[in-house]
N, C-alpha and C positions, 0 to 999 in steps of 0.2 A: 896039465894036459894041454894039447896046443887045442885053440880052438882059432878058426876064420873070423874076419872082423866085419860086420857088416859093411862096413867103410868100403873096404875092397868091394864086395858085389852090388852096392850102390853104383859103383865108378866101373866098373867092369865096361870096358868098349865090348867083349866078343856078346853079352847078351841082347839079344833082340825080341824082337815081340815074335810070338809063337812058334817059338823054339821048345820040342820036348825037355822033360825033365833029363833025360841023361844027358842034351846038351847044354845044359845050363850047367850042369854039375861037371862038366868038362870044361866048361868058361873058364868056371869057378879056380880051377885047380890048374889053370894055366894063368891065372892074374891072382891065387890065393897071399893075400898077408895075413901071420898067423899071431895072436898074442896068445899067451901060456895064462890060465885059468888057474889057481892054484884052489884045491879042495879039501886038502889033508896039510894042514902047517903040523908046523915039527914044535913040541912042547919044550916050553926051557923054563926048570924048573926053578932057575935061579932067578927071573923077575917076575916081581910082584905084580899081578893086574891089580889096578886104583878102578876101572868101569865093568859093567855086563861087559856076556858076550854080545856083537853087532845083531840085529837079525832085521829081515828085511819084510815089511806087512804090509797085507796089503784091505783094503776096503771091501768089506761083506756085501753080496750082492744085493742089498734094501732097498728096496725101493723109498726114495726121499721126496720130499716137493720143498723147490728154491725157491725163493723171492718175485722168479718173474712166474714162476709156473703159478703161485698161488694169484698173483694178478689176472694172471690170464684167463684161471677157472672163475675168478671174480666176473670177468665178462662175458663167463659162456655162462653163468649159472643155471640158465635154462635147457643146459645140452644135456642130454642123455650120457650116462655116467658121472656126472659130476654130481657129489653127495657133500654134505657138510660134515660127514667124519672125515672127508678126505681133506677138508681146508685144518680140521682140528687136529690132524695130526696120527690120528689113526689107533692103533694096539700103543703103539711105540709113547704116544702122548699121554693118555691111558693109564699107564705103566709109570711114569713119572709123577702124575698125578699122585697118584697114591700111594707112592711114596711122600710125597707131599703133605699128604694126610696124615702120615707115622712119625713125621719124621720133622723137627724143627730145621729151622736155617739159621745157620752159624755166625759167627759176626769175629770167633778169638775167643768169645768170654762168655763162660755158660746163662752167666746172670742176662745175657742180653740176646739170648735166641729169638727169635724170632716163631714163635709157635700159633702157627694157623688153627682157628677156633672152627672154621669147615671147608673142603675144597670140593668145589662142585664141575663138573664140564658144560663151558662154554663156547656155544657154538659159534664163533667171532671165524672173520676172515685170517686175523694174525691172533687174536688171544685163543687160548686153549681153554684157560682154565678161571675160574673168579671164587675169592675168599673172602676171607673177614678176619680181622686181626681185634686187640683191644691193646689200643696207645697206652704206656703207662708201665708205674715201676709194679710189677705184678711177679707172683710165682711163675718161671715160667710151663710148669707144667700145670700149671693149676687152668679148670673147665670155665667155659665164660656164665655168669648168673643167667637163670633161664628167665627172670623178671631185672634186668639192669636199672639203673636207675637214671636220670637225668643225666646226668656226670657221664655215668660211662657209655651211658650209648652215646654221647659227643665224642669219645674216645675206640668208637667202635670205629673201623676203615674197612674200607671196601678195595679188594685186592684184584689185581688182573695178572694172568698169569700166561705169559708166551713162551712156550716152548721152541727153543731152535733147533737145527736141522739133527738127525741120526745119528749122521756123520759128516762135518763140516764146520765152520767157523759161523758163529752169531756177526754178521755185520751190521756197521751202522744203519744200512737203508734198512733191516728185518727190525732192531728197536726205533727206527723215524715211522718206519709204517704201524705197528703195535703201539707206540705212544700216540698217535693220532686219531685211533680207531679209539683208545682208553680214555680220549676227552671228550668224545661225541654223549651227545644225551645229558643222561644223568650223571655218568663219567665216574672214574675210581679215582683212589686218595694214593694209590701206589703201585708202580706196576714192577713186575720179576721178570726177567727177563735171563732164562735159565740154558744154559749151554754148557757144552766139554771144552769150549776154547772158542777165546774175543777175539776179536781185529782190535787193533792198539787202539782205534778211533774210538772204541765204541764209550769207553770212558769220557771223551768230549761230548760227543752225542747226547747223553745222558742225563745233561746239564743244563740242555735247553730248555726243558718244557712246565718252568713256571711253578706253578704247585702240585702238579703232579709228579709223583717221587719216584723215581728211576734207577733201579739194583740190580746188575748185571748180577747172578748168579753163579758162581760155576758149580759143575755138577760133577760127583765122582765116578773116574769110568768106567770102575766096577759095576755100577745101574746100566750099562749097556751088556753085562754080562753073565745077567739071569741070576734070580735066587740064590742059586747054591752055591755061587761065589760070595753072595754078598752076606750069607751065613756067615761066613768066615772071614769076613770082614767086617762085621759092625756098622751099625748104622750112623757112627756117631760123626761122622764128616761126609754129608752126602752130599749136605747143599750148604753150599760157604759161601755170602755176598764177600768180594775182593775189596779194597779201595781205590785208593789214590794215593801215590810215593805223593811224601810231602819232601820237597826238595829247593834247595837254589845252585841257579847256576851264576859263576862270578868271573869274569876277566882277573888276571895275574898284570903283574906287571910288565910284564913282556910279553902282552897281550893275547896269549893264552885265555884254553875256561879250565876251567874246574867246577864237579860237579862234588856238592855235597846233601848228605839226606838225613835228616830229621824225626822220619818215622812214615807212618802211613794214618791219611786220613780215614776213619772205617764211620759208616753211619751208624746209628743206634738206633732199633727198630722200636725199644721201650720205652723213650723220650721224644724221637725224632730231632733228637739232636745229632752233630757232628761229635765224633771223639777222635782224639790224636793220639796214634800209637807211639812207644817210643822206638826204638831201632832195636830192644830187646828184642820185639818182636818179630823181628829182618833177619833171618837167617842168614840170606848173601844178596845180594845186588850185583848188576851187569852193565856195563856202559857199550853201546854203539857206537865211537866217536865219529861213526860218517855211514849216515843211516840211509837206506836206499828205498824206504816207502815199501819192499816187499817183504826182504829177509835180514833177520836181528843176526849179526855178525859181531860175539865177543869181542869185543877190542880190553876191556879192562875188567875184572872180575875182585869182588870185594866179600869180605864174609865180618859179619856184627854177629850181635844175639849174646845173651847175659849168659847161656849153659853151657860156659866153658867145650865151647866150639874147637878150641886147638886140644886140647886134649882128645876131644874126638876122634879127630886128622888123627893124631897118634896112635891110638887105638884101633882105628881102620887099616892105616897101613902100616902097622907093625913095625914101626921106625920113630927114630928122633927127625923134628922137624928144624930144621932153622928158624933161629928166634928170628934172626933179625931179616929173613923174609917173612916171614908170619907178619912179624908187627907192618910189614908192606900194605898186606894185604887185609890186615884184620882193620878196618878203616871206613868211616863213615864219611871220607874227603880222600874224593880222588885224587890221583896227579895229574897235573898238567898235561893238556894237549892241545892240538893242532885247532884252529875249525874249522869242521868239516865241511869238505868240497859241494857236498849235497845239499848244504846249508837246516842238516836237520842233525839230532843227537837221541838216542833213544834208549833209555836207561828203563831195564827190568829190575822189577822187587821182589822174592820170594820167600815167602812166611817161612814158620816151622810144620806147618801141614800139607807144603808141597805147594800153595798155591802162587799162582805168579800175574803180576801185572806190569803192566808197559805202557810207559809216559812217552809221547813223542813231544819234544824241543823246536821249536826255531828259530836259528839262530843269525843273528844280522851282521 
């Protein structure tokens, strides 16, 4: 159907300021440029869709509080309506919590969950919530002794828990502010730092603050959509710490990079040690070759992982694939490229459970 562009009645010369409605709708239709809306396509049965259908969403009317709102209530704290469930985050913080409570955090590998021994609400500027964990190779479902002994109360850790916004991305200034608050005092052994989607930074960030231990979480977005989805979904991937692509990047001989990947570094919350993933556990990998600091633009797309991954592709789309593009892209070493004008490169990892992280590069 034709529809007007807003283009045109933007630039429209005949409209002027108070002019009725029916003479603007005469402007209109003496300067209209029309482009055709299409609403009904036509079905062909003969090619296969490989994606969903598009749809277009939009953000639930929630009220949220950002980074500067929460500063700002920090310095009216004496003003009337400023309450300290509003710096904690409210129902919505709440709600996470206690999940938090049911519910272990993920790492890959069941032996190494991370299963909080209590989660209570705290009333912090940026932390929500504070727990207790017990360091060490343990059952993970097993209850903490109600008399510990020497040993394990030095194994016992004291957890901080910030929850990030409703809806919105965790950035680094919300984990710079919540790790600073988490070393005042007495101070915690670990903090969580739990969200539906990072800024690429917030992995560097993470890294600065010494001995206290810093795990960006992500959260599954089914917890944003009430109980009775998440019946039906299980609780067994709610909260997943991400890692870090373990990676190099190397110059070609014709001065080119290439980027190759290794696996994923994942912490282990039972040891507190590092453990390195192998790229079994890399579903696919993305390269940016010329990264703009806002938005991650595919430039090179790679697929690993040991469970016969092209069979899959075959099984999905109901066809024979070409081996010898397969073997292209089935690849833990990129090809060759340019460097990027941007002088940055920005390579996404994504597990078998959907989760994804992003490394940013600079490159000299």
């Amino acid at each position: 159907m034709p529809h007007v562009t807003l283009k045109s009645i933007a630039n429209n010369p005949d409209i002027k300021e108070g002019m009725t409605r029916a003479e603007i709708d005469k402007a209109i239709l003496r300067h209209a440029e029309t482009e055709t809306l299409y609403d009904k396509p036509y079905e062909d049965n003969k090619r296969l869709r490989v994606t969903g259908p598009f749809t277009v969403e939009s953000l639930s009317p929630h009220r949220t509080i950002s980074v500067e709102e929460k500063k700002q209530a920090a310095r009216n704290r004496g003003s009337e309506g400023f309450t300290m469930k509003m710096l904690a985050g409210g129902s919505f913080s709440n709600t996470i919590l206690d999940y938090l409570r049911k519910t272990p955090v993920q790492t890959g590998r069941k032996e190494e969950r991370l299963k909080l021994d209590s989660v209570e609400v705290f009333a912090g500027q940026w932390i929500n919530g504070e727990a207790w964990y017990t360091e060490g190779d343990r059952s993970p479902d097993a209850s903490p002794s109600p008399s510990p002994s020497k040993a394990d109360a030095e194994k016992r850790k004291r957890v901080a828990i910030c929850i990030g916004p409703e809806y919105g991305t965790v950035g680094p200034e919300l984990l710079k502010e919540a790790a600073k608050e988490a070393v005042k005092g007495v101070g915690f052994d670990m903090l969580l730092v739990c969200g539906f989607a990072f800024d690429p930074h917030v992995t560097e960030e993470a890294k600065r603050y010494g001995k206290l231990k810093v795990l960006p979480v992500r959260m599954n977005p089914d917890l944003s959509m009430g109980d009775e989805l998440l019946k039906k979904t299980g609780a067994g991937n709610l909260f997943m710490v991400f890692g870090e692509p373990d990676l190099t990047v190397s110059k070609t001989a014709d001065g080119k990079l290439a980027v190759e990947i290794r696996g994923v570094d994942v912490y282990d919350p039972t040891t507190g040690e590092v453990r390195s993933n192998t790229t079994d556990d890399i579903a696919c990998w993305f390269i940016d070759t010329d990264y703009d600091s806002e938005s991650f633009f595919v430039r090179h797309a790679y697929f690993t992982g040991a469970d016969e991954p092209y069979e899959k592709l075959k099984r999905a789309l109901r066809a024979e694939i070409d081996e010898a593009a397969w073997s292209a892209l089935y690849s833990t070493k990129s090809r060759p490229f340019e460097k990027p004008g941007s002088g940055k490169i920005a390579v996404k990892v994504i597990n078998h459970y959907g989760d994804e992280v992003l490394k940013v590069y600079e490159v000299e």
